[in-house]
N, C-alpha and C positions, 0 to 999 in steps of 0.2 A: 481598548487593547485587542477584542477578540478580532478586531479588524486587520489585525494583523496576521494572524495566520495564515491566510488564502495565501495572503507572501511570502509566506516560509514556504512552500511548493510554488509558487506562482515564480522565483528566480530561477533555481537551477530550472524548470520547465521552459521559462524563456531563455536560455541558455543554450537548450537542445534545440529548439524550435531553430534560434539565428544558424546554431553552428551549422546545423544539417541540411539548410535549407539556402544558406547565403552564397552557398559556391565557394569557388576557388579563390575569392577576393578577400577573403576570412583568414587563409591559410597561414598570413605570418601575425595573425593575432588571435588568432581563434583563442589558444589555449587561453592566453590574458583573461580573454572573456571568460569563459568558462569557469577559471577560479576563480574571480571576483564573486560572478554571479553564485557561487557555492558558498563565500564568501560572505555574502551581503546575507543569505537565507540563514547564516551563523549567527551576524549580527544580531537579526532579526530573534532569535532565538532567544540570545542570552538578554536580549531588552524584553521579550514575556516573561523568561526566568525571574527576573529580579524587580520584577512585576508581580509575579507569583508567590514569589518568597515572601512579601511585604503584606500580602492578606492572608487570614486563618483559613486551616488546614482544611474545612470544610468549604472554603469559600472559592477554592483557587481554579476550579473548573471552569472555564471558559468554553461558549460555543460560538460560530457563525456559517449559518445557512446563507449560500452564496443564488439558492433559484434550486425550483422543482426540478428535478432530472426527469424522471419517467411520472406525471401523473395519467392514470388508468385507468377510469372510474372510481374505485374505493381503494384503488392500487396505487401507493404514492412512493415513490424514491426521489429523497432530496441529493442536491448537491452538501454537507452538511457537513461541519468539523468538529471536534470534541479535543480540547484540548486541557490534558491532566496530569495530574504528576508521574502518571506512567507514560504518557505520549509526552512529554518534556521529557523525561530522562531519554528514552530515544533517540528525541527530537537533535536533544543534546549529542547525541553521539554520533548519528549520520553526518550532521554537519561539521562538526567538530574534526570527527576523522577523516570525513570523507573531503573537509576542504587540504586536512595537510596530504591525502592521499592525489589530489588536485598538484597541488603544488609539486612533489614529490616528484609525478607524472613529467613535470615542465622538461626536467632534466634525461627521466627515462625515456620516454620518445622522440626527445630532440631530435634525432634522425631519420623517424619514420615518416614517409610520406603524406603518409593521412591522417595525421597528426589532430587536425583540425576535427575530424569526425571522432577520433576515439576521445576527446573534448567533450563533445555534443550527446555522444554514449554513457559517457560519465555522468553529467550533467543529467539524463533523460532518468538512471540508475538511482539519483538522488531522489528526482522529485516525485519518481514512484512509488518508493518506500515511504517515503515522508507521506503521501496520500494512504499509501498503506495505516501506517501508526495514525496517521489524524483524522483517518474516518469518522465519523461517527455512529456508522451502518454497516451491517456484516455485506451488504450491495456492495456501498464504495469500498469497502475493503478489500472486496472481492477486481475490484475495477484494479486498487494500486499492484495487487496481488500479481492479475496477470503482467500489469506494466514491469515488474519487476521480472518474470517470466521473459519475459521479451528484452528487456536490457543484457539480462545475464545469457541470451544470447547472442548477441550481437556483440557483448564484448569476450564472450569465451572463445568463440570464431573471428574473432577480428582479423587475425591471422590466416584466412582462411586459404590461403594460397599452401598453406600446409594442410594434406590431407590429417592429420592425425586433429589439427585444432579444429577444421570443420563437422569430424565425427564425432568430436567430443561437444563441440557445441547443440547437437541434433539429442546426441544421446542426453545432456542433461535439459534439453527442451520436451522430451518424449516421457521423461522418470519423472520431468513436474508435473506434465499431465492427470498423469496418474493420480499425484496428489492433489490434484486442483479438481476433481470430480469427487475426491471426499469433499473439498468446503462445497462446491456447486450443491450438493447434496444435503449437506447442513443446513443451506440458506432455503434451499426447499423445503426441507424438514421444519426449519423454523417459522417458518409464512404459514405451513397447513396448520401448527402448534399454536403458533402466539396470534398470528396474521400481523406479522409487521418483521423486518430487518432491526429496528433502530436497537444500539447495544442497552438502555435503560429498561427500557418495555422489554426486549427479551429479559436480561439477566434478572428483573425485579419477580418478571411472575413464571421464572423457572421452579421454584418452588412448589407451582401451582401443577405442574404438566406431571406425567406420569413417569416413575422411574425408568421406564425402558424406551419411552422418547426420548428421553433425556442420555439415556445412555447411546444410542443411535447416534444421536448428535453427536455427543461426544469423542466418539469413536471414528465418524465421519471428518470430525477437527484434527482428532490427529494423525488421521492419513494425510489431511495436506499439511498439520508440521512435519511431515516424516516427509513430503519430500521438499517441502522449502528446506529444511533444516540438515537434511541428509542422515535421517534417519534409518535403522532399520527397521522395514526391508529395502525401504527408496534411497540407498547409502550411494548407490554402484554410482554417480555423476558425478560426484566429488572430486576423485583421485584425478581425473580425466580432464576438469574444468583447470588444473594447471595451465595447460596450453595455452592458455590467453596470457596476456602483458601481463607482470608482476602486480602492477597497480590493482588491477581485477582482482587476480588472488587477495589480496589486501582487501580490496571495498567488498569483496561476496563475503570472503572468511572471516570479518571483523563488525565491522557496522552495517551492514545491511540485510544480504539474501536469508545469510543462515541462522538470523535471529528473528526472523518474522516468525517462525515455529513458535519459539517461546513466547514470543508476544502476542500471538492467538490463542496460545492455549493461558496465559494467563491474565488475559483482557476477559476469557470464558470462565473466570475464577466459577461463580456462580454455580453455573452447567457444571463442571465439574463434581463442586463440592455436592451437588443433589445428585451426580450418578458417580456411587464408589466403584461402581466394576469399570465406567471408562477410569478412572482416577490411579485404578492399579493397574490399566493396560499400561498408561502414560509411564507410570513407575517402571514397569517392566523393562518395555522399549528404551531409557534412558538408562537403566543398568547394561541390557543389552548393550548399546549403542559403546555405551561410555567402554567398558570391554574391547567389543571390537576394533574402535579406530584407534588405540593403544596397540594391539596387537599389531595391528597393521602399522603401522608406523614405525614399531620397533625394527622392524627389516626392509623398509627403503631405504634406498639411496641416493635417490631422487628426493635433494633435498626443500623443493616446495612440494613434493609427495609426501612427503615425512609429516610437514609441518600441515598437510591436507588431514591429514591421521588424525593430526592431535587434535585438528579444531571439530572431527569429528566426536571423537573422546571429549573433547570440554562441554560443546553441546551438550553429548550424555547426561553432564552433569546437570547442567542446566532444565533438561525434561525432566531427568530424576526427582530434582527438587522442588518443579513444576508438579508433580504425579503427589507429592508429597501432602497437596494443600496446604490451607494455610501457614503449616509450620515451613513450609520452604516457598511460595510464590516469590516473594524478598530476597531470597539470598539467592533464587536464579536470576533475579534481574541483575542484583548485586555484582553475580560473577560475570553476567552477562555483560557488562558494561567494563570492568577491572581487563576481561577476556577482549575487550575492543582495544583496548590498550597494547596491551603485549603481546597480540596477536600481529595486531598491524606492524608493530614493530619489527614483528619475526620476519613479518615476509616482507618488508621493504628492508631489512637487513639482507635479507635472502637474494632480494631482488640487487641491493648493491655489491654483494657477493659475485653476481653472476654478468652484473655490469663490466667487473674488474680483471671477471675471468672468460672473456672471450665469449657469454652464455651460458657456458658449463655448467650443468644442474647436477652432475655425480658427484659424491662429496666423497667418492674413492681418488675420486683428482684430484683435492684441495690438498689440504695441510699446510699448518705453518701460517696461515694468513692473518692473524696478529699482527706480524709485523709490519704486512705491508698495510692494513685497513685500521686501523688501530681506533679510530670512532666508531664504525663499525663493530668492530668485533667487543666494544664497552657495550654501544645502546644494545648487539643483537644480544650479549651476555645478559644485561639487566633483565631485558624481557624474558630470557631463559631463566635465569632466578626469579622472576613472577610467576612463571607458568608453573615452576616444578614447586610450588609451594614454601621458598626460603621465607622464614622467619623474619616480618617486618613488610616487606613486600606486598602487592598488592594482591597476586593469588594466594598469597597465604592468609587473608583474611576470607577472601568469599569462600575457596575451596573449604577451610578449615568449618564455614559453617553450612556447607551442604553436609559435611562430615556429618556434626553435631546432629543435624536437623534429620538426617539418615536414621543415627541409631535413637534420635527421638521419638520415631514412630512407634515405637516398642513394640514387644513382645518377638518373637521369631521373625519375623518380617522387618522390622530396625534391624534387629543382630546380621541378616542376610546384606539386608541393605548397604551397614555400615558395615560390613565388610567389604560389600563390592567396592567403594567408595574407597576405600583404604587401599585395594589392591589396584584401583586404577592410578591412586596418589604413587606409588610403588613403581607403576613401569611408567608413567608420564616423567618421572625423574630417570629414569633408566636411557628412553628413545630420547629426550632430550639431551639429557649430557653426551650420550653418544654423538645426537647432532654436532653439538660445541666440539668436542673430542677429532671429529674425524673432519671438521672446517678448518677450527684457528689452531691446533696444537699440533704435534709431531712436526715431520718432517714434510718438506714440500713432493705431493707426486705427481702435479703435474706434464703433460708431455705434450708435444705437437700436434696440433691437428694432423688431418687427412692432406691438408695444403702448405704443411710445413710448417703453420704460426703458433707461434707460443706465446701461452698466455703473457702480460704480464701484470698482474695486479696493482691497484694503487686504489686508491681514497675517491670518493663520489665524489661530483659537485656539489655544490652548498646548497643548491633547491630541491636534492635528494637527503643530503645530511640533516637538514636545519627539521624537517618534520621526523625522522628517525632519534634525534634528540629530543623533540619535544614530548613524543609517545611512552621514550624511555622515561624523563620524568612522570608521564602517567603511569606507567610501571612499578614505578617506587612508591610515588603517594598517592594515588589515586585509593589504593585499598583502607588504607587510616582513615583518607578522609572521607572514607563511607564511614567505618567502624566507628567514627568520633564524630561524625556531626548530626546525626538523627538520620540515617538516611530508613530506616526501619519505619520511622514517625513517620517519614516523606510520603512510603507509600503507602501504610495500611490504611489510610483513609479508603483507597483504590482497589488495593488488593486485597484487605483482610491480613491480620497477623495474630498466630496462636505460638505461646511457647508449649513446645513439647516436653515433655519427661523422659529427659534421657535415662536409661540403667545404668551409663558412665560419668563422671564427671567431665564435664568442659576440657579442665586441665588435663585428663586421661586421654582426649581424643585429642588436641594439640601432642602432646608426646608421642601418642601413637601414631599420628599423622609426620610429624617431624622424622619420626626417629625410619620408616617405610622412606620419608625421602632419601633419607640419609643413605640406606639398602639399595636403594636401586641406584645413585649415584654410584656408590662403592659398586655395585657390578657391572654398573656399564666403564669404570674404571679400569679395574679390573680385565676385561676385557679388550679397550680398546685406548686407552693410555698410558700401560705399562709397554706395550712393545709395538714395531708399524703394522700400519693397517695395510692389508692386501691390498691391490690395484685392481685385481679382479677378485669378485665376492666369494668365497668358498660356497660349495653346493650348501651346505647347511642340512638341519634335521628338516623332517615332512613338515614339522609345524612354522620352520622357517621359509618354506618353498612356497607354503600356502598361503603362510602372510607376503610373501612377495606379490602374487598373484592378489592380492585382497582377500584374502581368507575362502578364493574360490568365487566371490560370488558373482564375476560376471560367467565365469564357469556355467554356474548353477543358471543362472537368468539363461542363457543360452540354450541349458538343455530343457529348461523349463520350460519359458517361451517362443525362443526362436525353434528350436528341433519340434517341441511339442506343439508348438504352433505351426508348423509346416506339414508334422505326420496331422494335424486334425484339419487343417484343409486340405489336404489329399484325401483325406476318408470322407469329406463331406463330397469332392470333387466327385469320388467313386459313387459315393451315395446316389449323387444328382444325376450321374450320367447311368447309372445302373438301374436303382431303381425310379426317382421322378422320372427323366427324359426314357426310362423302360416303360413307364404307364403310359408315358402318353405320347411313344411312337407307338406301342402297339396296339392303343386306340386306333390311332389314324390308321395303324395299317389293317386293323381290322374292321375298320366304318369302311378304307378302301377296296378293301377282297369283298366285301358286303354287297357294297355300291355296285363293282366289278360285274360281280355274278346277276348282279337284278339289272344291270346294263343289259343282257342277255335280252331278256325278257322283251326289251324294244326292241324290235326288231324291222318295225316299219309295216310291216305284213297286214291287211284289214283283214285278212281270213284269220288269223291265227286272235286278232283280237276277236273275232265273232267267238271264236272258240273258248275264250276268257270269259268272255260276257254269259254267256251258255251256261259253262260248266259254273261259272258265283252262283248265275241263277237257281240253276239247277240244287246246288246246294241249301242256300237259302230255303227252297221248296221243300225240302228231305227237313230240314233243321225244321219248320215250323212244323209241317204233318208228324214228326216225330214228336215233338212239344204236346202238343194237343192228346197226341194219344197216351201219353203219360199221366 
């Protein structure tokens, strides 16, 4: 069996390779290709799954080393896969989602020209994540890493004939940099440490290494989850990566780009667990995080903006619980996976929304659209009851146990915890209903474009509908059938699993949890489904002006680094013309006035040399009779 993995990357790869490379004679089949080949890497998946299932929990690791990559004298990187029940649950959901986001695709670019290449982009998106997850080596991981880097640009700009899609494409190619010189860093860190990449030899004799390497490392990992994952501070890509096709939104925010964070940082269970100070940066940053894209979300209106928010906020959770160790690596995969669900749902609901309505991403224009979308507006509803934590539903299991698992930590740092935790449960029910609120209910406010057309909504095709159904059922039961089938047993062989001591009962953080949804429901109600919504946004308070903008922060990255990166190359500019190119023009110009003046001196004249030679000698004569007689 392990010979099969290289195939689960080895299709959608050759998928990209045809679509990209076969020309214009692909263009009325490409897409076919494409999903099958996404398709077949599914199959291929669920026949190791049930392969896997069928041997003991410690048996189920599969490897295959496909050829030496880099051997270097004592320096070796394999080509090498590691395949486990953390890289299977993944595995499962890249392909899973990413074939009905495939499919889905067929319908939404039917009209686009280059239909063929954003295929081939898809396809290239899949099989570098997949190398991501089934590295075996923090090297290859680092290879799928960048691959993944490089898709998510190519399909955020795909569009690039709009300036606003090409700057957004650069900007979130420039903010992963960033964080891809923390892992580059890591993996250096880890070769001088351990002297090897492979994850076994690292994570067995982390142990061994000293707490502040280990913490280095650590810290170094989760700067590049902070910006695969859109973290803070490397948040600012997110909002912006809309611009590409709806599908993209779907395959970055769901199964692929922004869960590679979680998955480095809990593939490094190990590292972690030997350095507590990185352990509670991680904690920090995912309270943070989980905060901010809530806030921000609650005041777009740009409704794949919104939905950008939130998947910034669910992350949170996800690092939060990651920062947690043991007591929460599980239940971030947990949500992580539940979160592939009703995420991709959201915005391929989002994306049929916008289908219907001429592109229109203001959701001060919608209302009323119930009637006309009415599949829609079920599966996009169900996945809104996932996310905001409804009782039974699939975010109500994983959310409810990052809950728990929060105020498990104990002592003042649980109670902090699980509070943040509770209050972000609070406005993710709040900006969500408001989504549903100001889409399908009220009154219609659509109006004319700039060319006179009006919208007129109706129902997808069926190769948009038929995976926005299927997702919603993941919606629904995908969270039970974590909570009921071992999925806990699944992974602690991998991850490690501790129960915490909570200071509340289970049942006290379900009702608390519940009853916060319930509150921010009733206010986003309150406000936005008792009476019409404005066409234009009222100014709002400062804290609303400032979540519009993202809470300031490309504000702040601006005056931080572009302003203060422009006043400190100007001052080095001054530097180097003032003082370097000052030393050593007035070198030159005074070896030149030097030279100048003893140019003099020649003057071609033989009397004026006899008169040289005389007067040295003469000298010379004075200086030694003077010697002597001293």
């Amino acid at each position: 069996m392990e010979n099969l993995i290289a195939l689960l990357i080895g299709a959608p790869l050759l998928g990209a390779a045809v679509l990209l490379l076969g020309g214009r004679r692909l263009d009325r089949t490409g897409h076919w290709l494409g999903t099958l080949l996404a398709a077949a890497s599914f199959v291929i998946a669920l026949v190791l799954f049930v392969d896997m299932l069928g041997k003991g929990a410690e048996d189920r690791a599969l490897h295959q080393t496909l050829f030496t990559w880099i051997p270097v004298g004592t320096f070796q990187a394999d080509m090498a896969f590691q395949l486990d029940q953390l890289s299977m649950t993944f595995v499962l959901l890249i392909t899973g989602v990413g074939t009905l986001i495939h499919v889905y695709s067929i319908g939404y670019m039917e009209h686009d020209e280059r239909r063929r290449r954003f295929f081939g982009y898809l396809n290239l998106f899949v099989a570098a994540m997949l190398l991501l997850v089934l590295a075996d080596n923090y090297l290859l991981l680092y290879f799928g890493w960048e691959g993944v880097g490089l898709a998510s640009y190519l399909l955020i700009g795909f569009w690039q004939h709009k300036p606003s899609a090409a700057t957004a494409a650069k900007k979130a190619f420039i903010v992963n940099r960033v964080g891809d010189m923390g892992l580059s860093i890591a993996i250096m860190l880890m070769f001088t440490t351990f002297g090897t990449f492979a994850f076994g030899r690292v994570l067995e004799a982390s142990d061994q290494a000293s707490e502040g390497k280990l913490t280095a490392i650590g810290l170094m990992l989760l700067l590049a989850a902070c910006g695969k994952s859109a973290q803070v501070p490397l948040q600012s890509w997110l909002g912006d990566a809309m611009e590409g096709p709806t599908p993209v939104s779907a395959l970055i925010h769901a199964a692929t780009m922004v869960t590679a964070g979680v998955y480095l940082i809990v593939r490094s269970a190990d590292i972690f667990n030997a350095a507590p100070d990185a352990q509670l940066v991680v904690t920090v940053v995912g309270a943070v995080t989980l905060l901010f894209g809530a806030i921000v979300g609650c005041a777009k209106d740009d409704i794949k903006k919104a939905l950008a928010g939130s998947t910034m906020s669910q992350i949170g959770y996800m690092i939060l619980a990651a920062g947690l160790g043991p007591i929460g690596y599980v239940f971030a995969i947990m949500h992580l996976v539940t979160h592939g669900f009703f995420k991709a749902g959201l915005f391929l609901g989002a994306g049929s929304v916008m289908h219907g309505m001429n592109d229109e991403v203001d959701m001060r224009k919608y209302g009323g659209l119930r009637k006309y979308m009415p599949v829609t507006f079920v599966t996009f509803g169900l996945g809104y009851l996932a996310i905001i934590g409804f009782p039974g539903l699939s975010g109500f299991f994983s959310k409810d146990k990052i809950i728990e698992a929060a105020f498990a930590k104990g002592g003042t740092e649980g109670w902090i915890l699980g509070a943040v935790t509770l209050l972000g449960a609070a406005i993710t029910a709040y900006y969500m209903t408001r989504v549903m609120l100001m889409t399908f209910f009220g009154e219609k406010r659509w109006q004319p474009d700039a060319e006179g057309h009006e919208p007129h909504p109706h129902e997808s095709p069926k190769s948009m509908v038929i995976p926005m159904i299927l997702l919603a059922v993941g919606s629904v039961g995908g969270g039970a059938v974590f909570e009921f089938s071992g999925f806990v047993e699944w992974l602690e062989p991998v991850t490690g699993f501790e129960h915490g001591h909570a200071p509340i009962s289970a049942a006290a953080v379900t009702a608390a949890t519940v009853a916060v949804m319930v509150i921010g429901v009733g206010l986003a109600y309150l406000q936005y489904g008792r009476g019409p919504v404005p066409v234009v946004a009222p100014r709002g308070s400062l804290l609303t002006r400032a979540a519009r903008r993202d809470l300031l922060q490309d504000d702040f990255n601006h005056a931080v680094f572009v302003t203060g990166g422009t006043h400190l190359t100007r001052s080095l500019v001054y530097v180097d013309h003032s003082l370097v190119d000052g030393v050593v023009n007035g070198t030159a110009a005074a070896v030149g006035g030097l030279s100048g003046r003893l140019r003099k001196l020649q003057n071609g004249y033989a009397r004026t040399y006899a008169v040289s030679m005389f007067g040295g000698t003469a000298v010379l004569i004075a200086a030694t009779l003077l010697m002597r007689a001293v």
